[in-house]
C-alpha positions as CSV (number, residue, x, y, z in Angstrom):
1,X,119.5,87.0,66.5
2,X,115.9,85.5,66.9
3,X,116.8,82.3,66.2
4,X,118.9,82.3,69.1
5,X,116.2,83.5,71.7
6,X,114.1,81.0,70.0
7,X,116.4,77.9,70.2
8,X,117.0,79.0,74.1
9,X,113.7,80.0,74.9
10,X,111.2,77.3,73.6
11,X,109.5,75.8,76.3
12,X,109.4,73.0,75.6
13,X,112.8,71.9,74.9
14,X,113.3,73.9,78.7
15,X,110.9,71.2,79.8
16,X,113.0,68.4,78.2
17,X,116.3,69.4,79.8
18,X,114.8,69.5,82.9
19,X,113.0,66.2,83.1
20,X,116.7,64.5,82.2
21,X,118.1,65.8,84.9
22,X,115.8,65.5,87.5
23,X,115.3,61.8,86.2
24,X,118.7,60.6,84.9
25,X,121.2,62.5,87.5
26,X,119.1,64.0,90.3
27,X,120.0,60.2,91.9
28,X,123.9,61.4,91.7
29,X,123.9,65.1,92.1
30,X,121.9,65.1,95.3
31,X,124.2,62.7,97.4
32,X,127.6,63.9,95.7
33,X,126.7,67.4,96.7
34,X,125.5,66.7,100.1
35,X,128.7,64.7,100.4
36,X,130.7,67.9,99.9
37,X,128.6,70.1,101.9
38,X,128.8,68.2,104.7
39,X,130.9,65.6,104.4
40,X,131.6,64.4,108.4
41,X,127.7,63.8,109.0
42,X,127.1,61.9,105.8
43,X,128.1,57.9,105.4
44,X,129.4,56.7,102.1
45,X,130.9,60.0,100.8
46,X,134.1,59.1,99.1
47,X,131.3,56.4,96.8
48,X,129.0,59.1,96.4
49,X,131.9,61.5,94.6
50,X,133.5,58.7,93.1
51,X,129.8,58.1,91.5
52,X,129.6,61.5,90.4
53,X,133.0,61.6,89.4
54,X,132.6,58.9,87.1
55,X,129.0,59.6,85.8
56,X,130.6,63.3,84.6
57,X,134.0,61.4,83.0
58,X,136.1,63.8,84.9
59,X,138.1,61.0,86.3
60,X,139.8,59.7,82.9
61,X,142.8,60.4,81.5
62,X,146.2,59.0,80.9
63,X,147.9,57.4,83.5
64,X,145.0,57.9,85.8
65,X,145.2,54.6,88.1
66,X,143.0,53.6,90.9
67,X,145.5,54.7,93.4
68,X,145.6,58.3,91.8
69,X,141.7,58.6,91.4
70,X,141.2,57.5,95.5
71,X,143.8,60.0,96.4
72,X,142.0,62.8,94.0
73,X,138.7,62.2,95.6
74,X,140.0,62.2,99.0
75,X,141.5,65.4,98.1
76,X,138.4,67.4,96.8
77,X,136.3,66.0,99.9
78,X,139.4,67.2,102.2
79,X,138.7,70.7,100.4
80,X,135.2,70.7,100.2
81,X,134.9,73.4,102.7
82,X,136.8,75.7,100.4
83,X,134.9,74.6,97.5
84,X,131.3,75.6,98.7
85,X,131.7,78.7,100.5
86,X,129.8,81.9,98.7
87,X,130.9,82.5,96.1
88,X,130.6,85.9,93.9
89,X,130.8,85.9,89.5
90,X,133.8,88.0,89.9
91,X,135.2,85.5,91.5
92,X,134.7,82.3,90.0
93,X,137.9,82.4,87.8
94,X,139.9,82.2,90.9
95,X,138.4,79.6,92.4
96,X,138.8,77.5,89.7
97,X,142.2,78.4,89.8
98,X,142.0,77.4,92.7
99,X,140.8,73.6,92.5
100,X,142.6,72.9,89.7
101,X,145.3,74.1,91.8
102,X,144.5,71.2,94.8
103,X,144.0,68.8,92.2
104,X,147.3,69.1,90.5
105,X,148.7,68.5,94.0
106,X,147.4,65.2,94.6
107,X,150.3,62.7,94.4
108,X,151.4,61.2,91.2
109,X,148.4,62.5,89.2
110,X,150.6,65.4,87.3
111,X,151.6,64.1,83.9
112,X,155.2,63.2,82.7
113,X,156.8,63.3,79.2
114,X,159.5,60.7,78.1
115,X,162.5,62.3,79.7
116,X,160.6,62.2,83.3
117,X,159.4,66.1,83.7
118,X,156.3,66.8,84.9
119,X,153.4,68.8,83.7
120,X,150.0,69.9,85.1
121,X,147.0,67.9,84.0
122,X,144.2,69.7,82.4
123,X,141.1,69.8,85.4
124,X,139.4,73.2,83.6
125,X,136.6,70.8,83.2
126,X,136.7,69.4,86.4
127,X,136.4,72.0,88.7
128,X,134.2,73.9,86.7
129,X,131.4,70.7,87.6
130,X,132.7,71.0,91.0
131,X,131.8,74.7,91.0
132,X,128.2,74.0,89.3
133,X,127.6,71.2,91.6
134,X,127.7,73.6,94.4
135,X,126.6,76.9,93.2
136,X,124.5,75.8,90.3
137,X,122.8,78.9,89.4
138,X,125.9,80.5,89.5
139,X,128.5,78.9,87.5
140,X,128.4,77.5,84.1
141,X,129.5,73.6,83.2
142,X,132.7,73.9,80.9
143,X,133.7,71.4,78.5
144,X,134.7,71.0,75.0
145,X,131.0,70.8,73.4
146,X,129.8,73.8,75.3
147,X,132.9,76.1,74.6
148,X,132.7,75.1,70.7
149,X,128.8,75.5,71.2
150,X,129.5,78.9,72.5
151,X,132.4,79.8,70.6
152,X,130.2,79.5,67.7
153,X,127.2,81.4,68.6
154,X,129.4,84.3,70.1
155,X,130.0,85.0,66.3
156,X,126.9,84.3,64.6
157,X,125.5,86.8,66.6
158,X,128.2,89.3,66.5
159,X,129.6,89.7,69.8
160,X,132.7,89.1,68.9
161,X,135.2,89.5,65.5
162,X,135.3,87.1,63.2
163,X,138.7,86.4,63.0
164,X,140.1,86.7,59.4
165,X,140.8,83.0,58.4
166,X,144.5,83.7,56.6
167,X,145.3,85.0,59.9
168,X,147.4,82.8,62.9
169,X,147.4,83.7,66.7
170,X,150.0,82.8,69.1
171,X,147.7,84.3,72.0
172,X,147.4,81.2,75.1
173,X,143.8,82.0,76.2
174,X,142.4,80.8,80.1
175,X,139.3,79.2,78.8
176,X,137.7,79.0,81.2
177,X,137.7,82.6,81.9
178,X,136.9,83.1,78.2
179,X,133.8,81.0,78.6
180,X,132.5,82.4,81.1
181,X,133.0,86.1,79.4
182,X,131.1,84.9,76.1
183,X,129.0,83.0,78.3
184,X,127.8,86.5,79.9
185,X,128.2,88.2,76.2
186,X,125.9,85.8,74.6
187,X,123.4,84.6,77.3
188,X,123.0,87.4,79.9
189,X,119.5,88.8,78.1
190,X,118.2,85.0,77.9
191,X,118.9,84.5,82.0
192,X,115.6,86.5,83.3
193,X,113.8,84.6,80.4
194,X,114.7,81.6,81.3
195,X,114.4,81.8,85.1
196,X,110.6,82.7,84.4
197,X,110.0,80.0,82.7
198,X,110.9,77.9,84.6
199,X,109.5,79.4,87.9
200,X,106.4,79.0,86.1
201,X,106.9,75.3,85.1
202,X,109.0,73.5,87.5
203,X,106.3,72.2,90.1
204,X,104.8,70.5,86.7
205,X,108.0,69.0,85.3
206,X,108.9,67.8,88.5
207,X,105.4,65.8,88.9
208,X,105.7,64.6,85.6
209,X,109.6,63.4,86.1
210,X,110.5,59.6,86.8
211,X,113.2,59.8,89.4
212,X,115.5,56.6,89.0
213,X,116.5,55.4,92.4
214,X,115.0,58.5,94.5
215,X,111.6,58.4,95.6
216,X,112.1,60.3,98.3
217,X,114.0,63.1,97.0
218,X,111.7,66.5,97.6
219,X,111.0,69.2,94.8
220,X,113.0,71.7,96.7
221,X,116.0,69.6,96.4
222,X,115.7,69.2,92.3
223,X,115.1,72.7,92.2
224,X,117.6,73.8,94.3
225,X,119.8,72.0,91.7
226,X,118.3,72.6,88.6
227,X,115.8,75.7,88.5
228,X,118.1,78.0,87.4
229,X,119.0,79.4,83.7
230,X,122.7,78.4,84.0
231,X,121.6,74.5,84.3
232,X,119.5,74.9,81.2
233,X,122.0,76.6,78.9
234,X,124.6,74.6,80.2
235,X,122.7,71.0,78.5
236,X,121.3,73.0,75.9
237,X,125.2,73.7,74.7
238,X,125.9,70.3,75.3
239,X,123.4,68.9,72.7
240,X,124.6,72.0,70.2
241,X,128.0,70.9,70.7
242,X,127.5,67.5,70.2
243,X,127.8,65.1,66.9
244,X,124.3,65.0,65.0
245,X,123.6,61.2,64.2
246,X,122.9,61.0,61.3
247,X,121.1,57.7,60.2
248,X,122.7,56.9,57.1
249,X,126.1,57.6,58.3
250,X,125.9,55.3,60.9
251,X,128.5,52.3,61.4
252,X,126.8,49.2,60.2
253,X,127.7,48.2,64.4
254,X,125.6,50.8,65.6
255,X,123.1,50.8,63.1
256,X,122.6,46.4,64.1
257,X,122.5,47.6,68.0
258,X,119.8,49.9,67.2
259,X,117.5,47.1,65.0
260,X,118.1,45.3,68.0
261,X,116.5,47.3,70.3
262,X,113.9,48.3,68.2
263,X,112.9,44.6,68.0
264,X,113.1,44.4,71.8
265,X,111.0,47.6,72.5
């Protein structure tokens, strides 16, 4: 539908993902990545994970204590070798198999129900920012705005049934190898699209981009990061995904933060 190609293919709000990122996470993607690239020749590596970690709320969750987080990050930097190497799209279902797989074997960090038995905890989102993180234009960021976002648009545009709503399914999907099937289904004509333009834009937005705490990071490493269409669909789901704010339904909390910022500005 047109109104896809022209929600995914204005310029400008290409130009606008891209100038967050390189401004607001560039400062955390660069070192966390290098960290797991290379992570005997680089100092403060289990900080700069941690960091990242944090910034992308992948290390909440029930029961989650300090001494379980640690032993997590220690565990993906102990696999980061396995984690970067090439990696195909046919493959990138099992290696996020995989990671969620080394994840759910750090110690105490599987969950238990009343009676003691232990369960798997959900790390779909996880490793899927693992994956991005080191093959950005590759993999696409799952979580639950971007597979609502996607589940959505995967209908309006007819790709897929609309299931009839009187109708119940007992079928247990993997999501994430759903996602990255409507993913392809939905996006794959807007990927050349987007690539050009932003091979015709990036030097720009980069000039134009604050960078919070990096001065000295170089265009190549932004755009080793971010020029890709995956990066740009991936925030672009995010927002559609997300909950409009809607002024007048607003708590009366929030609406007094905001009056005082105002007031600041």
């Amino acid at each position: 539908m047109a109104f896809i190609e022209d929600f995914f293919l204005n310029r400008e709000r290409i130009r606008k993902v891209l100038l967050y990122k390189i401004e607001a996470e560039l400062h955390m993607d660069l070192p966390a990545r290098q960290a797991l690239e290379n992570p005997t020749e680089q100092s403060g590596v289990e900080a700069s994970v941690t960091t990242w970690m944090d910034h992308y709320r992948v290390l909440r969750g029930k029961n989650l204590t300090t001494t379980v987080r640690t032993r997590l990050v220690k565990a993906i930097i102990n696999g980061a070798s396995e984690i970067k190497r090439d990696l195909a799209a046919s493959s990138i279902v099992e290696r996020h198999t995989e990671i969620q797989t080394l994840c759910n074997s750090v110690e105490g960090i599987k969950l238990k129900d009343k009676d003691g038995n232990e369960r798997d905890r959900d790390f779909t989102s996880l490793a899927s920012k693992l994956l991005w993180l080191l093959h950005p234009s590759v993999v696409p960021i799952f979580d639950s705005q971007a597979w609502c976002a996607t589940n959505v648009i995967a209908r309006l545009v007819d790709k897929v049934p609309t299931d009839d709503p009187q109708a119940k399914s007992d079928s247990i999907l993997n999501a994430y190898c759903a996602f990255l099937k409507l993913h392809t289904i939905c996006f794959a004509d807007l990927y050349n699209p987007i690539d050009k333009i932003i091979s015709e834009d990036f030097g720009k937005i980069f000039e134009d981009a604050p960078r919070k705490n990096s001065t000295s990071i170089k265009k190549k490493d932004a755009e080793r990061q971010y020029a890709n269409h995956m990066t740009v669909i991936d925030q672009l789901l995010w927002h559609l995904g997300s909950e409009v704010q809607v002024e007048e339904c607003l708590t009366k909390r929030i609406r007094k933060r905001r009056a005082r910022n105002r007031q600041q500005v």
